[in-house]
C-alpha positions, 0 to 999 in steps of 0.5 A: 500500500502507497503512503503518502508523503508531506509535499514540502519541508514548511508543509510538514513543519508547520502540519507537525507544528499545528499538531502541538499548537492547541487548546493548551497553548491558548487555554491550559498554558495561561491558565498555568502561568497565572496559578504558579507565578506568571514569568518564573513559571515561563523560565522553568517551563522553557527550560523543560522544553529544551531538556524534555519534551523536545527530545522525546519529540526529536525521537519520535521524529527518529522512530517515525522515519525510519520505520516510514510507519504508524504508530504500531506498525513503526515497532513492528519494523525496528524492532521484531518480536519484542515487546516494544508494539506496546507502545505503539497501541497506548498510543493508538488508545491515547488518541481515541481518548483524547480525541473524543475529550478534546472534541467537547472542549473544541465543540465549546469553542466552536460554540463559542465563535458562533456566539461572539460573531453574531452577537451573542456574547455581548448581550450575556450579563452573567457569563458563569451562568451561560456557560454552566447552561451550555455544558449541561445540555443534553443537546447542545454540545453535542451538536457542535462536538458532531460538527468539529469531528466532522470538520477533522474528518473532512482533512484527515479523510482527504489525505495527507497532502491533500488534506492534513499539509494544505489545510496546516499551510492555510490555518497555521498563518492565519493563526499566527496572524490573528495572534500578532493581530490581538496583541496589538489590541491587549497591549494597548489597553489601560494598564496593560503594562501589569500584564506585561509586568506579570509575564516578565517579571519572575517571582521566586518566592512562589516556585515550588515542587508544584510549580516546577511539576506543572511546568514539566507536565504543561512542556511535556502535553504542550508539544503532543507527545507521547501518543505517536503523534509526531511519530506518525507525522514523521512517517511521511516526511521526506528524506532530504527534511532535517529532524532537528531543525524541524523539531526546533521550528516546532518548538519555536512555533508553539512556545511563540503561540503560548506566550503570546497568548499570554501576552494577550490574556494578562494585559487584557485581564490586568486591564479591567482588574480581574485576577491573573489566577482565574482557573480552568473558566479563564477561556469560557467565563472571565473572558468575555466578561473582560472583553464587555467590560473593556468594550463596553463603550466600543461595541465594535471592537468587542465584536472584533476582539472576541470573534477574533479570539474564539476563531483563534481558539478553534484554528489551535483546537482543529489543527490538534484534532487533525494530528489526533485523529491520523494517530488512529486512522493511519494505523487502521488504514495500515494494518486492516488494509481499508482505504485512508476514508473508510479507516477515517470514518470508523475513528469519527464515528468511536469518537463521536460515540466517546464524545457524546459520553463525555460530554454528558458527564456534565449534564445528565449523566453527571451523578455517573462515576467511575473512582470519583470521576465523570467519564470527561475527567476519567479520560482526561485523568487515564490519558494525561496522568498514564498513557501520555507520560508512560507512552513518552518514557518508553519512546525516548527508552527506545531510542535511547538504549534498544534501537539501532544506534547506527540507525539512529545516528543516520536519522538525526545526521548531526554532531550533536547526537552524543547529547541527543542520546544522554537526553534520550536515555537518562533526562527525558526518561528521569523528568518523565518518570518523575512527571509520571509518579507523581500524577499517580500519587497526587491524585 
């Protein structure tokens, strides 16, 4: 069976780039600032980038194209009857999970930039309330859930090139554009020079073990690895584009999209004198309250600033979504020998199915749990306290300590391989493990 290829070496940084860029660039990253001490939590987690999690990705690049396979199919190829395939379906499982989670909170976005382009958020007087009503619809979300699916679908089902490189090269500037378009904005409101301050002005006194922690796990979900994502995506890359360069423009990439999103938020949320460490209902609930509170006088602009940033908020979730949903696809359509659309629509239809428990988890079937948690929590909890950190550790031990070290060093072509295989075999695996551990326990 023929694979496809990314077309170009832009088309497959900036499509591994969309994969990282997400929901938790501009959601959980200044949700994460604002509770651990905004610029100190910044230094530390742009050092666990650099020692973390852009080693694992540079290994999954590795794995990823030297096998020219999916997520399973790529330890089946490097290393033959040994146990190592485990990986490769943890990662498989990931995906469906954290599709089928991830699509609710895309679907409220998606809900969300249809209420701020016609209107409907700037007639809201009671934000908390409005949002607790939507999610509790037995109807509602899984209305617009449907949707978003159905929109990764349509570029996952039409191929690679095709699809997944031409929609990346389309919305990834767009996305970067509509950022640089909202700073401008947020930096010029009243008082944003304490949002500034925030952002850049480390405070010490507040890092703790928590802090340092945090930080790790926000660098380590950041970049989408641990699923095989960018392992997959790696799979179609050519052999003349250069693993280490694109996994630096990846980084880049995303570390840029989560910053500025702080540097839009905590100027904003400065601005009207709303508190930086405003929780998980930053996005959906303080949000629009600074946008009418900061454009009360000016209508015209609230429209525009906050159908701007919802639109933002889906381009970020949409592009995550394509890389999830082409875990799973791509090894269905590998190993059942179905073509990519048949393969496409069996993973939207199990995670539309997945998707709709979910988001009932917060309405009627919210008095049904499993150990204490809704099943949107239990998702979140098995994927981003287990599968993600254990499906992490084992690829960088892969590669580290079992895969063919000359294979490797012919993949990362580099003289910096010696340090690349001491992050590989003992950073990576320690801070991951450490990450791992105590998810476990803090529960």
């Amino acid at each position: 069976m023929e694979r496809g290829n990314f077309g170009s070496k832009i088309g497959a940084v900036l499509a591994s780039a969309g994969s990282a860029v997400g929901l938790g660039n501009i959601w959980r990253f200044p949700t994460e600032c604002g509770s651990n001490g905004g610029a100190a939590f910044i230094l530390i987690y742009l050092l666990c980038i650099l020692l973390l999690a852009m080693p694992v990705m540079i290994a999954e690049f590795v794995i990823g194209r030297a096998s020219r396979s999916n997520t399973v199919g790529s330890y089946r190829v490097l290393a033959p009857g040994k146990p190592w395939v485990v990986s490769g379906f943890l990662g498989v499982l990931a995906g469906f999970l954290v599709l089928s989670y991830y699509s609710v909170v895309a679907g409220w976005t998606l809900d969300y930039t249809f209420e701020s382009l016609t209107g409907g958020l700037m007639t809201s007087d009671n934000f908390g309330t409005m949002f607790n009503d939507f999610v509790s619809s037995p109807w509602r979300p899984v209305i617009f859930l449907s949707v978003f699916l159905l929109l990764t679908h349509i570029v996952v089902a039409a191929g690679i090139e095709k699809g997944i490189e031409r929609c990346s090269k389309i919305m990834m500037p767009m996305l970067l554009l509509i950022i640089f378009i909202l700073m401008g904005f947020s930096l010029n409101m009243p008082n944003a020079a304490e949002g500034i301050r925030f952002m850049l002005k480390p405070d010490f006194s507040k890092v703790t073990k928590d802090v340092v922690l945090s930080a790790m796990g926000q660098a380590f979900f950041t970049l989408s690895v641990g699923m095989g994502t960018l392992a997959t995506y790696a799979s179609y890359f050519k052999k003349e584009t250069k693993l280490i360069p694109s996994a630096l423009g990846v980084c880049t990439i995303d570390t840029i999209v989560a910053i500025s999103a702080g540097f839009i938020i905590f100027p904003a949320v400065f601005s009207v004198g709303v508190s930086a460490n405003s929780g998980p209902g930053l996005v959906f609930i303080t949000l629009p309250y600074v946008f009418q509170k900061a454009f009360g006088d000016l209508p015209v602009l609230e429209y525009i600033f906050s159908g701007l940033f919802y639109i933002l908020l889906l381009l970020a979730a949409l592009t995550s979504s394509i890389s999830m949903h082409e875990i799973s696809t791509a090894y269905i359509h590998e190993t059942f020998k179905l073509t990519r659309q048949k393969a496409a629509t069996i993973v939207t239809i199990v995670c539309l199915l997945l998707g709709i428990v979910c988001s009932l988890s917060f309405g009627i079937w919210k008095h049904i749990t499993v150990a204490g948690m809704g099943f949107f929590d239990l998702f979140d909890f098995i994927t981003a306290k287990f599968l993600m950190p254990l499906g992490g550790l084992l690829i960088c031990t892969f590669v580290g300590w079992d895969m063919n070290k000359k294979m490797v060093a012919n993949e990362l072509n580099s003289r910096f391989t010696p340090l690349l295989m001491l992050l590989f075999s003992w950073v990576a695996p320690i801070g991951i493990g450490i990450i791992f551990v105590y998810g476990l326990i803090s529960k």
